[in-house]
N, CA, C and O atoms as a DFTB+ gen file, in Angstrom:
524 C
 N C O
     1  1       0.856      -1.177       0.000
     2  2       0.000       0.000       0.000
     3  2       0.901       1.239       0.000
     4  3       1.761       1.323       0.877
     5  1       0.774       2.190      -0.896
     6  2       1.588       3.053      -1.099
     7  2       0.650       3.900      -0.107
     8  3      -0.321       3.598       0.586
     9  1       1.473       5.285      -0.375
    10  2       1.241       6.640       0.321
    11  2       2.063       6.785       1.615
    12  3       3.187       6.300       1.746
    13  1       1.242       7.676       2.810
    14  2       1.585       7.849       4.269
    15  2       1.296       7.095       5.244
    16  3       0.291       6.388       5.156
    17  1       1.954       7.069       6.191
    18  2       1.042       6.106       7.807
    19  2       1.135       7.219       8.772
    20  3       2.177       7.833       9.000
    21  1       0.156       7.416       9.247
    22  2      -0.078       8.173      10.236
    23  2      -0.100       7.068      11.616
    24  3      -0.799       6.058      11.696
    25  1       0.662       7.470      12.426
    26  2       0.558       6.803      13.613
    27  2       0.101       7.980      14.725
    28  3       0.450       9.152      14.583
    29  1      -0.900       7.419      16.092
    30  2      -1.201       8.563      17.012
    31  2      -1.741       7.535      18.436
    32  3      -2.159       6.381      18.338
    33  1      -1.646       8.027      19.230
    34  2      -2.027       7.681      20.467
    35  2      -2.724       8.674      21.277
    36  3      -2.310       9.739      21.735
    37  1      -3.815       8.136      21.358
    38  2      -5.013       9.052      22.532
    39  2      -5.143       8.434      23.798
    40  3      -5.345       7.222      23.732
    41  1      -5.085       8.924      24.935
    42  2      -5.814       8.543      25.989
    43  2      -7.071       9.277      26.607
    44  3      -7.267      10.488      26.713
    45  1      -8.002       8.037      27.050
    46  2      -9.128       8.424      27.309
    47  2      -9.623       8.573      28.694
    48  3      -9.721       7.481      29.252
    49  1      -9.953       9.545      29.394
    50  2     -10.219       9.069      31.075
    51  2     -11.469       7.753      31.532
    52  3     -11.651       7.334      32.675
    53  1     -12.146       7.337      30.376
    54  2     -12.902       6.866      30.187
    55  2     -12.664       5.299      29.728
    56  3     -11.777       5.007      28.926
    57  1     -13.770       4.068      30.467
    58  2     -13.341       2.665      30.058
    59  2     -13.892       2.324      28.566
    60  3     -15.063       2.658      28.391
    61  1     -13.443       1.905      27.810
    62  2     -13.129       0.904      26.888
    63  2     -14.403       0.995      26.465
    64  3     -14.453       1.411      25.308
    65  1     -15.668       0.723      27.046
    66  2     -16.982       0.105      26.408
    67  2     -17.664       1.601      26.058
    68  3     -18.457       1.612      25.117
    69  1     -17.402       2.865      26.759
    70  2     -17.861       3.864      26.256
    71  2     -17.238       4.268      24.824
    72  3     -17.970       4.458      23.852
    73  1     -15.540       4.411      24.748
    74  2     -14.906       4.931      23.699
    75  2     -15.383       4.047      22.288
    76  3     -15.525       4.506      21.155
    77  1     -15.589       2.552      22.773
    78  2     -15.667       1.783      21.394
    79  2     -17.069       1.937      20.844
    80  3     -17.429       1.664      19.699
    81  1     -18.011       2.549      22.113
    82  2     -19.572       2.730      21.540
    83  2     -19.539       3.878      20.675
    84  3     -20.081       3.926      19.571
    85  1     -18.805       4.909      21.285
    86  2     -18.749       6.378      20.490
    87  2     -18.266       6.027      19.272
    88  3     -18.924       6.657      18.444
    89  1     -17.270       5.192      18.609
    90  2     -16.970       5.470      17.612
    91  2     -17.704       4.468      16.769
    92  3     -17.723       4.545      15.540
    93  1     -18.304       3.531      17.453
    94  2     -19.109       2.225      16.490
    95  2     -20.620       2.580      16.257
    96  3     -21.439       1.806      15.760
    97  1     -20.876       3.863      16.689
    98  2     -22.762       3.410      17.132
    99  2     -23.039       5.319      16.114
   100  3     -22.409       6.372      16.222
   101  1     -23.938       5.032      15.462
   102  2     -24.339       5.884      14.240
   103  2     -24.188       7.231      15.360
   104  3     -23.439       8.203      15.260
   105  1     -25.358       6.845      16.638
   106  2     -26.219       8.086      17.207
   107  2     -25.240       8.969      18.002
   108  3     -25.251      10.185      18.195
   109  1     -24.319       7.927      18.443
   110  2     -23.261       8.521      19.259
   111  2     -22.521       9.559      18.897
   112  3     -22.442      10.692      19.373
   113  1     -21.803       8.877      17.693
   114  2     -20.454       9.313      16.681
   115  2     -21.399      10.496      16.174
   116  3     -20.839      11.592      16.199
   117  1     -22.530      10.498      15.782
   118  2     -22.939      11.762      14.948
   119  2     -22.879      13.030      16.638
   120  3     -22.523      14.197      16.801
   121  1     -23.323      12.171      17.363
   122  2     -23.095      13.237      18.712
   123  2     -21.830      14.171      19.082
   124  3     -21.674      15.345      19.420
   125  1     -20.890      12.890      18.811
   126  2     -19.802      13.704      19.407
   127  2     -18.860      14.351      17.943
   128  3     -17.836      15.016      18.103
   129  1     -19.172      14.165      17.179
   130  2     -18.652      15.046      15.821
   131  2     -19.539      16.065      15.524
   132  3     -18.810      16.911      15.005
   133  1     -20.467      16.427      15.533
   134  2     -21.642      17.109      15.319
   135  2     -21.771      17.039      13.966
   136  3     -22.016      18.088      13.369
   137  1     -21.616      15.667      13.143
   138  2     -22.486      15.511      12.137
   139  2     -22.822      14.392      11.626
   140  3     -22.389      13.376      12.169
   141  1     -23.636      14.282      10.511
   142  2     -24.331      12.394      10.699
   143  2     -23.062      11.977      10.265
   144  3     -22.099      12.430       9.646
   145  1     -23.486      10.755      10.923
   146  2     -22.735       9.449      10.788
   147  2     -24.036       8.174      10.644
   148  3     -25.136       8.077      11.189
   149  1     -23.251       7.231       9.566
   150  2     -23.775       5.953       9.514
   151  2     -23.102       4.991       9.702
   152  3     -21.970       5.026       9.220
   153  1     -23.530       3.746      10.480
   154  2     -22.498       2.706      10.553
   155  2     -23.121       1.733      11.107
   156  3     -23.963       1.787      12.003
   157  1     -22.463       0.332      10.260
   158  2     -22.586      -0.704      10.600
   159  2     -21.501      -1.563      10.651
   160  3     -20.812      -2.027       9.743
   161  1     -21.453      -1.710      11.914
   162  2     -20.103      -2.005      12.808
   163  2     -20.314      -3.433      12.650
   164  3     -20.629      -4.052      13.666
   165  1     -20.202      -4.030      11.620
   166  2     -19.804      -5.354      11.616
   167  2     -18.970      -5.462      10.561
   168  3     -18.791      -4.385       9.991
   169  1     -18.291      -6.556      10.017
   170  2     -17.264      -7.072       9.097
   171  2     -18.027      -6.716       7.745
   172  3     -19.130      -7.252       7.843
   173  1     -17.936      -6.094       6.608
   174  2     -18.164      -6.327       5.306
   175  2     -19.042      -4.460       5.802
   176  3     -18.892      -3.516       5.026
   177  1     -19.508      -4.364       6.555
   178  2     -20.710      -3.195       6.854
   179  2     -19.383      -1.825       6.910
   180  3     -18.216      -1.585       7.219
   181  1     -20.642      -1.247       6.352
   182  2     -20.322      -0.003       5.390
   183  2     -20.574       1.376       6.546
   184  3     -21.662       1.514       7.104
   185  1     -19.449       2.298       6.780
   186  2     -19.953       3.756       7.332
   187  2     -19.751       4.542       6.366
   188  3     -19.257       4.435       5.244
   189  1     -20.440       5.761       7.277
   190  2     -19.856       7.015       6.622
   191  2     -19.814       8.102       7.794
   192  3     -20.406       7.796       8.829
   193  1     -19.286       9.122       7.742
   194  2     -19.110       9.850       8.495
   195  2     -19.132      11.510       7.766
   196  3     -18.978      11.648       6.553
   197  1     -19.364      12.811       8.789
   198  2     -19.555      13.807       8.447
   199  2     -20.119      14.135       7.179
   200  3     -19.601      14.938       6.403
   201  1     -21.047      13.595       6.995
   202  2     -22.111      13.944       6.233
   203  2     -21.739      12.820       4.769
   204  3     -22.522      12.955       3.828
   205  1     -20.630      11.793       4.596
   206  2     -20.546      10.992       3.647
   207  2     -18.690      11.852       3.360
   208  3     -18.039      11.573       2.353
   209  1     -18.453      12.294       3.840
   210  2     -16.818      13.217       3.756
   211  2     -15.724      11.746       3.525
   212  3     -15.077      11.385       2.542
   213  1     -15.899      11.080       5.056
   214  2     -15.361       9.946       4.951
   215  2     -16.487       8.531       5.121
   216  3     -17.392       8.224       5.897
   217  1     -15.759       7.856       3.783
   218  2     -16.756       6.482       3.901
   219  2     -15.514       5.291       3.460
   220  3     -14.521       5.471       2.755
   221  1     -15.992       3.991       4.179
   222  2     -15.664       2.786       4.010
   223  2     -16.584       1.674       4.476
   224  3     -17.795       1.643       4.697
   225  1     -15.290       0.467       4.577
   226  2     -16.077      -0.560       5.388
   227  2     -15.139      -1.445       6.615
   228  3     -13.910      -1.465       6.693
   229  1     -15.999      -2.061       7.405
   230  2     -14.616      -2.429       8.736
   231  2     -14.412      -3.676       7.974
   232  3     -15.423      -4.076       7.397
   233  1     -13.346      -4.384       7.835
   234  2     -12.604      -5.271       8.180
   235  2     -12.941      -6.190       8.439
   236  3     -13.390      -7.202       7.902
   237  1     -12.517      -5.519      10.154
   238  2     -12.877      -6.540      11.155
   239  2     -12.982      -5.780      12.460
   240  3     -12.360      -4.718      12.494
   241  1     -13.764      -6.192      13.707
   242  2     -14.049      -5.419      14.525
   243  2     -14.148      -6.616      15.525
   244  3     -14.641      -7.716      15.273
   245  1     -13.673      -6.268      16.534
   246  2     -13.523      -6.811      17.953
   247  2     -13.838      -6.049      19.224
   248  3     -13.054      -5.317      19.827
   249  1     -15.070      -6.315      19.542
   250  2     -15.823      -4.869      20.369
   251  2     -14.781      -4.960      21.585
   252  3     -14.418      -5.952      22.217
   253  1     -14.440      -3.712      21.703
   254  2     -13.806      -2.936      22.864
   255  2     -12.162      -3.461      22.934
   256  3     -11.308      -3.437      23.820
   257  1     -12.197      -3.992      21.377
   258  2     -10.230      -4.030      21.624
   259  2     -10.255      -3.531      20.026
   260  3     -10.217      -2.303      20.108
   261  1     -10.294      -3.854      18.792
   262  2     -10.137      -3.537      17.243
   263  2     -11.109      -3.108      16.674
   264  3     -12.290      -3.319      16.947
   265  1     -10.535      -2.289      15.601
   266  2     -11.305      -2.038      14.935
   267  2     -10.474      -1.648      13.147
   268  3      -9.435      -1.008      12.992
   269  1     -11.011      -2.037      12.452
   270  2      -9.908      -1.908      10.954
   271  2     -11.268      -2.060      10.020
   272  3     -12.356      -2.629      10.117
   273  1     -10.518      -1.149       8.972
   274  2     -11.271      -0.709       7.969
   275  2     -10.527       0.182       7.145
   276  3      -9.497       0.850       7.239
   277  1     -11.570      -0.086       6.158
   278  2     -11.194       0.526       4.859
   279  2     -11.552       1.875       4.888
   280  3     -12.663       2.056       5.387
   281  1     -10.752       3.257       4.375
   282  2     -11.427       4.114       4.736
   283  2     -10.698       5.116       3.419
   284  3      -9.663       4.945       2.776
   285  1     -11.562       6.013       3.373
   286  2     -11.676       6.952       2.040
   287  2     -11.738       8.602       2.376
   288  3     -12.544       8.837       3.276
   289  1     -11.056       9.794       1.844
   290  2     -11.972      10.621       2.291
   291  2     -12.054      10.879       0.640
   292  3     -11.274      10.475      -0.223
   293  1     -13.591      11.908       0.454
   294  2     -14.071      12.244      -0.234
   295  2     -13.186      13.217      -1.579
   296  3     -13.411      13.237      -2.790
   297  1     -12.388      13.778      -0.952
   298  2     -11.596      14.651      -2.124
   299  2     -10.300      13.969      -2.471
   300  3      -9.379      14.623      -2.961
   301  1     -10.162      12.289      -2.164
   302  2      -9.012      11.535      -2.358
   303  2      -9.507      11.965      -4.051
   304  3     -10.464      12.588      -4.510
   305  1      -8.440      11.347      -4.590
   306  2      -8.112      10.370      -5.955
   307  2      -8.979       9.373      -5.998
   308  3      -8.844       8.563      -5.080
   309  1      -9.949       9.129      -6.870
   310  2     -10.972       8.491      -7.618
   311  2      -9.821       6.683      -7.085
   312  3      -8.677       6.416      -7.452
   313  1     -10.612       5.975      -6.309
   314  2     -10.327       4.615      -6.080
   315  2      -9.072       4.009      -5.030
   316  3      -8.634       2.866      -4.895
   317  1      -8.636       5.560      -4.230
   318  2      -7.737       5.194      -3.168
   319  2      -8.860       5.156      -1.880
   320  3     -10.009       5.554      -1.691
   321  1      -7.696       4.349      -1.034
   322  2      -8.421       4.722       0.192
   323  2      -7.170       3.897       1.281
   324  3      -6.399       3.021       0.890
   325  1      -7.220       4.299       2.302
   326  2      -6.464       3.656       3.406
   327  2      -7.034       2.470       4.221
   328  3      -8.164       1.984       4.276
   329  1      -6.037       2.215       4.748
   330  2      -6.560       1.151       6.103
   331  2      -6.096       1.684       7.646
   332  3      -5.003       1.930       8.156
   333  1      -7.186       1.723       8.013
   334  2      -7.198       2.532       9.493
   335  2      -7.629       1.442      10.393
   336  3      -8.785       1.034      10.511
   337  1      -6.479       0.968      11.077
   338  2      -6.594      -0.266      12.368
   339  2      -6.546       1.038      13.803
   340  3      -5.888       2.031      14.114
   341  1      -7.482       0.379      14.227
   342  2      -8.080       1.559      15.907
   343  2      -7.370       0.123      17.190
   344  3      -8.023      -0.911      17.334
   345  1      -6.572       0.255      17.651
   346  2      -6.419      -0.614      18.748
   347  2      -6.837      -0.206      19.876
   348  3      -6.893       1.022      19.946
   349  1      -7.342      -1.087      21.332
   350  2      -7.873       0.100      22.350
   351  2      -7.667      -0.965      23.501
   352  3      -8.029      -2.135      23.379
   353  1      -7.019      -0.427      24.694
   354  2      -6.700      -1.160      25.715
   355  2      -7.364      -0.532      26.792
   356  3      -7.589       0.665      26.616
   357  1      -7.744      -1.036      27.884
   358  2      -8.241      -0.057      28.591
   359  2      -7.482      -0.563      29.988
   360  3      -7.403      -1.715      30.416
   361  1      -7.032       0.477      30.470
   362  2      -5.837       0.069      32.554
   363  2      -6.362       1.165      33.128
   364  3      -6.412       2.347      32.789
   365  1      -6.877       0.347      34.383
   366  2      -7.104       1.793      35.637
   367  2      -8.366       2.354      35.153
   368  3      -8.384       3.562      35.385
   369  1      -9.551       1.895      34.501
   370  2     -10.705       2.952      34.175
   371  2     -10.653       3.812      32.890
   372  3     -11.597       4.263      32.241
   373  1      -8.553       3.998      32.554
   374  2      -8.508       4.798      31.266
   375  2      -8.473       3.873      30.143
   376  3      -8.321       2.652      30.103
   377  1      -8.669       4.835      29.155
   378  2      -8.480       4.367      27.511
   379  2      -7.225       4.384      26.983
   380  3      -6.424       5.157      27.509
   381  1      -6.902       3.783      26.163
   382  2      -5.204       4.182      25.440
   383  2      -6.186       3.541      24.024
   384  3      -6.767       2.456      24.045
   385  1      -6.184       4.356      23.039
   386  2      -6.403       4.371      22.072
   387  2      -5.271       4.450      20.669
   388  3      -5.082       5.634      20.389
   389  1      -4.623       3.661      19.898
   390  2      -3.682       3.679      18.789
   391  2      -4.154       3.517      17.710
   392  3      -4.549       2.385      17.432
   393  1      -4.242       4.298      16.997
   394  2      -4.254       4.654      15.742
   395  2      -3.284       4.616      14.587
   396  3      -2.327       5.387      14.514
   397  1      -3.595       3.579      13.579
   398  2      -2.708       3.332      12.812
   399  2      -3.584       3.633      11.095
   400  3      -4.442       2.827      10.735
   401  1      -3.309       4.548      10.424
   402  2      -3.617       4.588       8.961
   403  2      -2.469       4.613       7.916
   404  3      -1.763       5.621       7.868
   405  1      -2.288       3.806       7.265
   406  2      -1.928       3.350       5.621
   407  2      -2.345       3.375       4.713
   408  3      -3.374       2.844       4.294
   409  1      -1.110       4.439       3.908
   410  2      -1.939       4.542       2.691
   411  2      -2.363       5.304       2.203
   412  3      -2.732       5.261       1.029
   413  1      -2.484       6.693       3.298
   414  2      -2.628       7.899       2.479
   415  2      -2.030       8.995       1.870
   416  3      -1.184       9.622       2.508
   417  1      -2.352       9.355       0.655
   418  2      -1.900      10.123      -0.182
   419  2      -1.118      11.513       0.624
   420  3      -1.376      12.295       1.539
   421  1      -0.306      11.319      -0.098
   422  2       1.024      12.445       0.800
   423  2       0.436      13.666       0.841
   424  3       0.503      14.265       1.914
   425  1      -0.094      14.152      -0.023
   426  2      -0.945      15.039      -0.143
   427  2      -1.594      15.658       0.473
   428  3      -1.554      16.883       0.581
   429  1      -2.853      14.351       1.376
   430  2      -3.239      15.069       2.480
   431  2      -3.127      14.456       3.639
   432  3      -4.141      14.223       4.297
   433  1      -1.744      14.055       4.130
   434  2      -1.253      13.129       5.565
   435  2      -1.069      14.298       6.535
   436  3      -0.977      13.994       7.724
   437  1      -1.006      15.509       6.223
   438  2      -0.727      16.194       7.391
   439  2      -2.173      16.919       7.597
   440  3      -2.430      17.043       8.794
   441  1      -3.114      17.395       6.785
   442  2      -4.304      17.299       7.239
   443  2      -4.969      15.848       7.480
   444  3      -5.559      15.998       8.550
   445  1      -5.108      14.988       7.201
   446  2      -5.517      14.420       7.769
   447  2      -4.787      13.638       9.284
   448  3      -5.505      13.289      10.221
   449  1      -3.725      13.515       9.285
   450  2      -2.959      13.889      10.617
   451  2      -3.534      14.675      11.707
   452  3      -4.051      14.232      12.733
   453  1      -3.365      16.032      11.322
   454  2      -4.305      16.923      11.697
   455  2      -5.422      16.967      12.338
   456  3      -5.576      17.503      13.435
   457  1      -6.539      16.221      11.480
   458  2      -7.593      16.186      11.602
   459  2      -8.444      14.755      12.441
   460  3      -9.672      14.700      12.513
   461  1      -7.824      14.037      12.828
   462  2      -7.888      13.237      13.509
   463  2      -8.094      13.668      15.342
   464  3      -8.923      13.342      16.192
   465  1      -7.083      14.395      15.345
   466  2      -7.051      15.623      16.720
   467  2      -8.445      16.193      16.836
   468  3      -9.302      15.817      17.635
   469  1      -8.565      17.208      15.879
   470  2      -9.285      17.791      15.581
   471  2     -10.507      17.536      15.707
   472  3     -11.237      18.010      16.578
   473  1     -10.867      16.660      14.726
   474  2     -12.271      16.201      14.342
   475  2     -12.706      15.037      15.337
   476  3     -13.865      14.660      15.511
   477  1     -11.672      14.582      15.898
   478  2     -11.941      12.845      16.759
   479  2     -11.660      13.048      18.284
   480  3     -12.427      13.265      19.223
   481  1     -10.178      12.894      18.208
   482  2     -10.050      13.107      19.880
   483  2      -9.981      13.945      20.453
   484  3      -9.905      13.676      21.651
   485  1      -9.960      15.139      20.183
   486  2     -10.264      16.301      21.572
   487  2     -12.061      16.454      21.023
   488  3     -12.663      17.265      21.727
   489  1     -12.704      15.976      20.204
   490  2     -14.255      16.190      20.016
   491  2     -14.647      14.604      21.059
   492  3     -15.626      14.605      21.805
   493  1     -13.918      13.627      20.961
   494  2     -14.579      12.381      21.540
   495  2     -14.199      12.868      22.922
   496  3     -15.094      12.499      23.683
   497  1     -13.148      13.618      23.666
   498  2     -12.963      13.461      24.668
   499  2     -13.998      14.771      25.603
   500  3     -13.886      14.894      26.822
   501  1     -14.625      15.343      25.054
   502  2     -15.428      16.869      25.236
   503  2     -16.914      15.921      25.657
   504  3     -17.630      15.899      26.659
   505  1     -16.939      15.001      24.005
   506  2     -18.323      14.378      24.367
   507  2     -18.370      13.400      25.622
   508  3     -19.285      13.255      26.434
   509  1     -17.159      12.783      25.558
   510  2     -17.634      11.821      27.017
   511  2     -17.288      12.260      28.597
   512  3     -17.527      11.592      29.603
   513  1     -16.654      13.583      28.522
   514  2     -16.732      14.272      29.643
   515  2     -18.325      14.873      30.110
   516  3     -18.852      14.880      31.222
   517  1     -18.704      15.236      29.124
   518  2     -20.198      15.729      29.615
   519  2     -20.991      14.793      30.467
   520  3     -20.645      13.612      30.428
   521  1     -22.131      15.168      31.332
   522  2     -22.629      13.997      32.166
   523  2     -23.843      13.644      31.709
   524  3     -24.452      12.712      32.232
């Protein structure tokens, strides 16, 4: 797989079964991004996110430890897309979240680098602080 790998590590104050719901469950993820999301968090099942911006399909998914998939954003090159493996451990109540994507176009690895921060973990960590 040509292109970039973005590697990143989040921690979450939060256990394991909340972080993997936020990012697997349509109602959630559209919650804490503030925009729709679709998803079906099983093997072959298809999301999309921020309004269809980014779409793929998982892999494979292992609730509350993996998650991998195929993933696209919208202003790629007509038929690329990466593979984004989510690993997630959870010690002490916290999250440790690793993030691994391959594959993307050099082009846009530092926004989407970027935007991972941005758009995911300081937005996932806002939403599951609230009570």
């Amino acid at each position: 797989m040509s292109g970039k790998t973005i590697v990143q590590l989040a921690v979450f104050e939060f256990g394991v079964r909340k972080v993997f719901q936020a990012l697997t469950d349509s109602e959630q993820h559209s919650a804490f991004t503030g925009d729709r999301a679709e998803i079906n968090a099983k093997p072959g099942g298809c999301f999309s996110a921020y309004g269809g911006y980014i779409t793929g399909t998982f892999r494979k998914i292992v609730p509350g430890k993996l998650i991998v998939q195929d993933w696209r954003a919208a202003d790629w090159p007509e038929g690329v897309s990466s593979l984004v493996t989510i690993e997630l451990q959870e010690k002490r109540g916290a999250t440790t979240l690793m993030l691994t994507q391959e594959g993307v176009p050099e082009e846009f690895a530092e926004a989407i680098a970027q935007g991972w921060h941005d758009f995911y973990w300081d937005r996932l960590r806002d939403y599951l602080e609230k009570p």
